[in-house]
C-alpha positions in Angstrom: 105.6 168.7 32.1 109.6 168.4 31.1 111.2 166.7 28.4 113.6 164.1 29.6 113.6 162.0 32.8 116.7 164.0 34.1 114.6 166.9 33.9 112.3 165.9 36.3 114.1 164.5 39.2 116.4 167.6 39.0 113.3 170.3 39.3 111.0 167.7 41.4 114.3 166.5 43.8 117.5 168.6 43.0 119.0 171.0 45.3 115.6 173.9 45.9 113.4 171.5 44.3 109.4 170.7 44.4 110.1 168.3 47.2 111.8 171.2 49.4 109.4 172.9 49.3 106.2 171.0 49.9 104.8 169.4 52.9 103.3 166.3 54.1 99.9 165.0 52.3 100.9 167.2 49.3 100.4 165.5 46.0 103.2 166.2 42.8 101.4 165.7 39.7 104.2 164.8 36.7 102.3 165.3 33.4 105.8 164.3 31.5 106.9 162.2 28.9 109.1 159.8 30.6 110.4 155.6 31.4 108.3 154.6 34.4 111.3 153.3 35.9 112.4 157.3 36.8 108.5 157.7 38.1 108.7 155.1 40.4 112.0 156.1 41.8 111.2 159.6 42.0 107.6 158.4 43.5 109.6 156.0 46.0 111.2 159.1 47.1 108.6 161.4 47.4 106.8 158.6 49.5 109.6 158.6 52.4 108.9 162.5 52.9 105.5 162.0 52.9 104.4 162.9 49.7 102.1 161.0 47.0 102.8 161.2 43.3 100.1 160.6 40.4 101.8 160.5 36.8 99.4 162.0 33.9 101.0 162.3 30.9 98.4 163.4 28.1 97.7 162.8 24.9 96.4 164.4 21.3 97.5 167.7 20.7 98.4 171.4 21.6 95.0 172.3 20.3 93.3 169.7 23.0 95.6 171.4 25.5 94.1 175.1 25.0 90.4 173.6 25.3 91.0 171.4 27.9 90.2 168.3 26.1 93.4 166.2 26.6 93.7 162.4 27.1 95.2 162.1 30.3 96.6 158.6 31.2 97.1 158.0 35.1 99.3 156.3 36.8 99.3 155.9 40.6 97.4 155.0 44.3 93.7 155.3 42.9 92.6 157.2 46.1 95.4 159.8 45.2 94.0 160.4 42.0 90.6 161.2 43.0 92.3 163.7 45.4 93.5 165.4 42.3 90.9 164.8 39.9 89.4 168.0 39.8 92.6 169.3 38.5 93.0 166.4 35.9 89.5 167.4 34.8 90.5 170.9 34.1 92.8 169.8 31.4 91.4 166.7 30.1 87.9 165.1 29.2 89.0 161.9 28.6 90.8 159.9 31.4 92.3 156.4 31.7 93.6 154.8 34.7 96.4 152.8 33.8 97.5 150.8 37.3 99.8 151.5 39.5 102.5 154.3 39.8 104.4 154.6 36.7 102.3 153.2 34.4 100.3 156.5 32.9 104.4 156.8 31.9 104.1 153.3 30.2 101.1 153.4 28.4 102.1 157.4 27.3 105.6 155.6 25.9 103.7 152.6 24.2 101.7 155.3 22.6 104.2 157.4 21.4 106.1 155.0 19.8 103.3 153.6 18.0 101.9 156.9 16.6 105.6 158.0 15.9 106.8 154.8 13.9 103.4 154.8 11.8 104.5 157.9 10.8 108.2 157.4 9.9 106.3 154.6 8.3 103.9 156.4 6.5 106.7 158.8 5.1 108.7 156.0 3.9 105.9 154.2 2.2 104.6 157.8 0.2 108.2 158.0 -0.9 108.8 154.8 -2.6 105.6 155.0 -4.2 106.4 158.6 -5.7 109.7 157.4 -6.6 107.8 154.8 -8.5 105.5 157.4 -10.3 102.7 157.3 -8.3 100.8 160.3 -7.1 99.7 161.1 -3.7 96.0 160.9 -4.6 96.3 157.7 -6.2 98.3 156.1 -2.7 95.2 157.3 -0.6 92.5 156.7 -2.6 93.9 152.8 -2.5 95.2 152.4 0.7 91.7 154.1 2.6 90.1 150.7 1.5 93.6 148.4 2.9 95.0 147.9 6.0 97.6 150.6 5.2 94.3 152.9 6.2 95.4 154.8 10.0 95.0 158.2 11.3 98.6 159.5 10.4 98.0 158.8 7.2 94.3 160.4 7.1 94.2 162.7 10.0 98.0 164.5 10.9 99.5 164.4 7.8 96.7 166.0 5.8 96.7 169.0 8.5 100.3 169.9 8.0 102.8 167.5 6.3 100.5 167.7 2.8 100.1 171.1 3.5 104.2 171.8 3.3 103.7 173.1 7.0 106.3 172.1 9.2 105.8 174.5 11.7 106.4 173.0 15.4 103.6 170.9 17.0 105.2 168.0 17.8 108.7 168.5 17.1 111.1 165.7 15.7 113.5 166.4 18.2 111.0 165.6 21.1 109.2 162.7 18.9 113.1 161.5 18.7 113.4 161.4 22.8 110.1 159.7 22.8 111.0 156.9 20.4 114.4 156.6 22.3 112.9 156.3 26.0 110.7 153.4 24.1 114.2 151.3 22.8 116.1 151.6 26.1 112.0 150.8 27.9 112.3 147.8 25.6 116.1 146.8 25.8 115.9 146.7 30.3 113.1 144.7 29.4 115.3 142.3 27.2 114.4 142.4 23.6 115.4 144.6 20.7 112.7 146.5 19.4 114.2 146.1 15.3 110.9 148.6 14.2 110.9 150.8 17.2 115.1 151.5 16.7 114.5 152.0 13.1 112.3 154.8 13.7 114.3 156.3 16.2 117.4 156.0 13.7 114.9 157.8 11.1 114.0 160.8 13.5 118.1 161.3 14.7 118.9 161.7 10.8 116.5 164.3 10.5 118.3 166.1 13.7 121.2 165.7 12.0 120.7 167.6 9.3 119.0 170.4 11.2 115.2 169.6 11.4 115.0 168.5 15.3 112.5 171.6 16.1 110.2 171.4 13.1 107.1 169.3 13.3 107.6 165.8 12.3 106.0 166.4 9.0 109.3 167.3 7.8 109.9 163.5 7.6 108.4 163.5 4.7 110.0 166.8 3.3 113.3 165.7 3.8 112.2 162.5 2.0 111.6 164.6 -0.7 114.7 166.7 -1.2 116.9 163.6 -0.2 115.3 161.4 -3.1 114.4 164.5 -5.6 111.2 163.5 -5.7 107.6 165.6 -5.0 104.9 163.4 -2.8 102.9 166.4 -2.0 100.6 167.7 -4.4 101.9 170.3 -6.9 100.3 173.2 -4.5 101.5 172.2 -1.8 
């Protein structure tokens, strides 16, 4: 599990890599975040040395990780999966296959960016209202009953970003490489993902000024200096 696509092929097929070292019928498990055109390459190559690849990337959180109760989304031959499946069950209790090789890094990217604009969204939203007058109580209270209502809003951002805890769990400058893989993802696929790229310019800003390993709550803190304005409650 690495952070960028370059990552990968360098530790699974650089110079002393995975691949050196494994033999024929042996199965490399990539459980990153990364474009499933790098997986499939990497996979291709793996495949002329005799060796299968399954991609599982997971989802929720670090506190899933430590109890074993990840998402895991799989890409890959299915018959290779079940080979492995009783080490994807040691770290996940929910699994989906997704199709073929690759895709487990599709539907993990498609995820991301969804989850990650909602909340650049969310942040955004909170911070005109505030600017406005309104109070955070007031926001949620009306926007539970709308279509504004999603887990960000309800579920992450209650846990840490109302609590003024931007502490690392998913940090921006990961969410930020995440967001990215999704615009280039869309742009070889030849359209230009306007909401997708605004997030992504969101996130780089906050790198910018120095926030790219806190947690992504710090959107909304930065929101907050930026516009002199409080959105949390007072006590937080």
């Amino acid at each position: 599990m690495l952070p960028e696509p370059q990552h990968v092929r360098e530790v699974i097929l650089g110079a002393n890599g995975v691949a050196a070292g494994l033999k024929k019928g042996s199965v490399v498990i990539d459980m990153s975040t990364v474009d499933p055109y790098t997986s499939q390459e990497i996979g291709a190559e793996l495949k002329k040395r005799g060796i299968d690849m399954v991609d599982s990337p997971v989802g929720k959180t670090s506190e899933h990780a430590a109890t074993g109760t990840l998402t895991l989304m799989l890409g890959g031959e299915p018959e290779v999966i079940e080979r492995v499946r009783p080490i994807l069950n040691g770290m996940g209790d929910e699994s989906f296959y997704c199709g073929k090789p690759g895709m487990g890094h599709a539907m993990k990217i498609t995820n991301n960016v969804l989850a990650t604009t909602i909340m650049a969204a969310n942040t955004e939203a909170l911070a005109i209202g505030a600017k406005c007058g309104l109070t955070l109580e007031t926001m949620l209270e009306v926007m539970k009953t709308t279509m504004g209502n999603n887990a960000q809003l309800y579920v992450a951002m209650p846990k840490k970003a109302f609590k003024g805890d931007d502490s690392p769990g998913f940090m921006i400058k990961l969410a930020g490489k995440d967001v990215r893989l999704a615009v280039e993802l869309a742009r070889k696929q030849g359209f230009e993902p306007l909401v997708a790229a605004g997030a992504q310019a969101t996130l780089d800003r906050a790198a910018k000024v120095g926030l790219g390993e806190r947690d992504t709550a710090a959107l909304l803190f930065l929101r907050e200096k930026e516009l002199e304005i409080k959105v949390r409650p007072r006590t937080a």
